[in-house]
C-alpha positions as CSV (number, residue, x, y, z in Angstrom):
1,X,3.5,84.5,26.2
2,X,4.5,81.3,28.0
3,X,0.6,81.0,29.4
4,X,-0.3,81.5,25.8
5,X,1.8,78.6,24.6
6,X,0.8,76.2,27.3
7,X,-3.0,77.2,27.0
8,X,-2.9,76.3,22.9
9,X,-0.9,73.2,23.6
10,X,-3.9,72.3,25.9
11,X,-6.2,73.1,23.5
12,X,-4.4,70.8,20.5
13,X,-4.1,68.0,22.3
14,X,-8.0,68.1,23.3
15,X,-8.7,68.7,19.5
16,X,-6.2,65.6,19.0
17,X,-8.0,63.5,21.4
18,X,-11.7,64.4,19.7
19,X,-10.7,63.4,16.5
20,X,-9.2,60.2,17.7
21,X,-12.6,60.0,20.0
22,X,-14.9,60.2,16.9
23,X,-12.9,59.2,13.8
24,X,-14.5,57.1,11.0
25,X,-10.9,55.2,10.6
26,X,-11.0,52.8,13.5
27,X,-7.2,52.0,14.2
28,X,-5.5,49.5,12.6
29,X,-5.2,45.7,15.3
30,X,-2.1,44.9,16.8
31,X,-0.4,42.0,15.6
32,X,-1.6,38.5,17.3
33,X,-4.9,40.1,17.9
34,X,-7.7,38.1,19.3
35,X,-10.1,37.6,16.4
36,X,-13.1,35.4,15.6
37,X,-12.7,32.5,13.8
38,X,-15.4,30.3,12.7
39,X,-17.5,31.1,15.9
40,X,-14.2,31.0,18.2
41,X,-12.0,33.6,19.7
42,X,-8.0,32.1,18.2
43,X,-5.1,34.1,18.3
44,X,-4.7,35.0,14.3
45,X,-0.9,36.4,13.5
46,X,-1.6,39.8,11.9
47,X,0.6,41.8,9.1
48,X,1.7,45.4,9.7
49,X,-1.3,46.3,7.6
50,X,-3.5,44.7,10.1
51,X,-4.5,42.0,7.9
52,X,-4.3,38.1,8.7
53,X,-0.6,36.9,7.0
54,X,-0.2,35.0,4.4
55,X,1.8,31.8,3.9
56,X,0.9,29.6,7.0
57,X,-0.8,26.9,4.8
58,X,2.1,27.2,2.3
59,X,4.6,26.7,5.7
60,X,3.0,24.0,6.5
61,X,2.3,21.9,3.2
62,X,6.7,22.5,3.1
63,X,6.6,20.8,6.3
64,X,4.8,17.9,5.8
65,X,6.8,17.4,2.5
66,X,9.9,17.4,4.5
67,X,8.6,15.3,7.6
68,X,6.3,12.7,5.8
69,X,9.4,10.7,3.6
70,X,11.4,10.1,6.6
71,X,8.3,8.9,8.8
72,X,7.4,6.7,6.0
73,X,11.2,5.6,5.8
74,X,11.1,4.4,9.6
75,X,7.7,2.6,9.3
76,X,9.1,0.3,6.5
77,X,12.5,0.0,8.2
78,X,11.0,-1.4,10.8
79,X,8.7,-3.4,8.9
80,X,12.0,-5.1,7.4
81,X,13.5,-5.8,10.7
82,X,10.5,-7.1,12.2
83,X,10.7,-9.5,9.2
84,X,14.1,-10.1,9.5
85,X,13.7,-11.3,13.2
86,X,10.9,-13.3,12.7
87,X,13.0,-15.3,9.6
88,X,15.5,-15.9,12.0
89,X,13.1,-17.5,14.7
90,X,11.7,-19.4,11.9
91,X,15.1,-20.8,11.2
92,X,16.3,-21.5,14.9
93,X,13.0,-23.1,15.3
94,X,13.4,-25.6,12.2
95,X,16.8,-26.5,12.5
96,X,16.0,-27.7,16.5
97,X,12.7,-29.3,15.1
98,X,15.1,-31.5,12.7
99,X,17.6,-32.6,15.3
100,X,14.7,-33.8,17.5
101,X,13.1,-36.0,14.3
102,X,17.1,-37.0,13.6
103,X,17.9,-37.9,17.2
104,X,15.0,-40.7,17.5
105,X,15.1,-41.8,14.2
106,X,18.7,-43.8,14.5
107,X,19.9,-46.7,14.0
108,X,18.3,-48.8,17.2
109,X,15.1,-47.0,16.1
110,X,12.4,-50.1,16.2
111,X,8.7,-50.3,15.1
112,X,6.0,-53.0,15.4
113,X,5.8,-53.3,11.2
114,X,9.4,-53.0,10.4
115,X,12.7,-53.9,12.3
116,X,13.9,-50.2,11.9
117,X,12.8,-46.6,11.0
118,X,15.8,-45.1,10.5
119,X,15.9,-41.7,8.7
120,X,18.4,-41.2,6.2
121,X,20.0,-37.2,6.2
122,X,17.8,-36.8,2.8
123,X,14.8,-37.9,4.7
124,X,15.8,-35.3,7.6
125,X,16.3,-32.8,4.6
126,X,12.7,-33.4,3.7
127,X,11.1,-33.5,6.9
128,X,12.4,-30.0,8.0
129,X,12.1,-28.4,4.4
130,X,7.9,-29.5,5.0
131,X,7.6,-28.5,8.5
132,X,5.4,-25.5,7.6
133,X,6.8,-22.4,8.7
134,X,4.9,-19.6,7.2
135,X,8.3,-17.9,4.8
136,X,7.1,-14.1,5.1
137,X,10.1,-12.8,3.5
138,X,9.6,-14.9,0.5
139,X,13.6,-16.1,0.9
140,X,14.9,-19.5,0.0
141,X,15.9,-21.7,2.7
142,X,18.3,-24.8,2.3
143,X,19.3,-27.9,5.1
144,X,22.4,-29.5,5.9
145,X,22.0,-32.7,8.2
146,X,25.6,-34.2,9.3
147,X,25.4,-37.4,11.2
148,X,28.9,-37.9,13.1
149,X,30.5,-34.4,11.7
150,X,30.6,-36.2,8.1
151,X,29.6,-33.6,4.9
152,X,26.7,-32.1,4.5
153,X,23.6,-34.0,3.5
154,X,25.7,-37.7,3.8
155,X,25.1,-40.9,6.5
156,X,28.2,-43.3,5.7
157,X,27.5,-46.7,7.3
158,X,27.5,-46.6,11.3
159,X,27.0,-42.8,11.5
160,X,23.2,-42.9,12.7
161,X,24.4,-45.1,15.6
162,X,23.5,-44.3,19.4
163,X,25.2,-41.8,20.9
164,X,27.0,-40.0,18.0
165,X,25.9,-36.8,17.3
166,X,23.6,-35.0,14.4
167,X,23.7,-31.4,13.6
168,X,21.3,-29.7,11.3
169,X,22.2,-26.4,9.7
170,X,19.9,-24.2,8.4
171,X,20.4,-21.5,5.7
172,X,18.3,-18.7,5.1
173,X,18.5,-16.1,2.1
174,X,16.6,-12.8,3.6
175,X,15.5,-10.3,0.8
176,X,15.6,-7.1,1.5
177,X,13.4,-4.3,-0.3
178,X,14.5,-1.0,1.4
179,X,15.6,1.2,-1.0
180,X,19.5,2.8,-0.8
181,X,20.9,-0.3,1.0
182,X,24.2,-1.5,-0.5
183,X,22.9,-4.7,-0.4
184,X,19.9,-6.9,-1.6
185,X,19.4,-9.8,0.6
186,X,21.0,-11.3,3.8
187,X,22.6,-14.2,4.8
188,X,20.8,-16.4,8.0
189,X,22.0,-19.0,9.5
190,X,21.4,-21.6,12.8
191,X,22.8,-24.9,13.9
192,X,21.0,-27.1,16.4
193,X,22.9,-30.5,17.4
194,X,22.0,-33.1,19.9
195,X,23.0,-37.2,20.4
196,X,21.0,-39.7,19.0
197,X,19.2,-41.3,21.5
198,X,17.9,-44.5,19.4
């Protein structure tokens, strides 16, 4: 009996193998089965059925929903900062361009056709205000000139005299665009003061 068993067991599992061998149903891929695409052999992720999943184009169009605000958010971030610096250099450069024209425009400041060419702090006011700077921004800037730490914008008799000093303040208002800040401009300012020469 036992040879029997083993003998039919033999002969089943030949059967089995024949009609594996020569089936009409080829067998079903594995998952992440080579297959090919467009002329190329890519690694295609496969359902349990065998055929290509679904949802990858769907995945990634969620993505790039997701990841494309906050890229666009950094570009313009650092768009506004890049303008934000450049303002400021804009400023520091005018106000030291104003105590330059102030410090040789004095009291003791002589020319040929006239017996002075002294600058008054309105004519300092105007002289920085048309220097040229290109404003990027679009803010508003405004000048203070102080001859001899007097107010803002005033020259009392003697103050332009060599040797005191002249400071020119320059205020800048920085917009700012970026949406969700508490805030909608910013507040620059830079002081340049030197002695006046002649």
């Amino acid at each position: 009996m036992g040879i029997e068993n083993r003998s039919r067991q033999k002969t089943h599992e030949a059967a089995r193998e024949r009609l594996h061998q020569y089936s009409i149903f080829p067998q079903r891929p594995k998952p992440h089965t080579k297959l090919s695409v467009y002329g190329t052999d890519q690694s295609v992720p496969l359902s349990k059925t065998g055929i290509p999943a679904r949802g990858e184009a769907g995945q990634s169009a969620i993505e790039m929903a997701v990841t494309l605000p906050v890229m666009f958010a950094f570009l313009f971030c650092f768009m506004e900062l890049s303008l934000a610096f450049y303002s400021y250099s804009m400023i520091s450069e005018t106000a030291r361009e104003g105590t330059r024209y102030a410090m040789v425009h004095g009291a003791s400041c002589p020319t040929s056709g006239n017996p002075t060419c002294e600058a008054t702090a309105a004519q300092v006011d105007t002289y920085v205000l048309g220097i040229g700077w290109a404003n990027l921004a679009g803010g508003t800037m405004t000048v203070c000139v102080y001859y001899n730490n007097n107010t803002c914008n005033t020259n009392p008799s003697g103050s332009e005299a060599v040797g005191n000093p002249v400071k020119v303040t320059v205020t800048y208002v920085f917009p700012i665009t970026m949406p969700f800040v508490p805030t909608n401009s910013l507040t620059m300012k830079s002081t340049s003061q030197m002695t006046i020469i002649q």
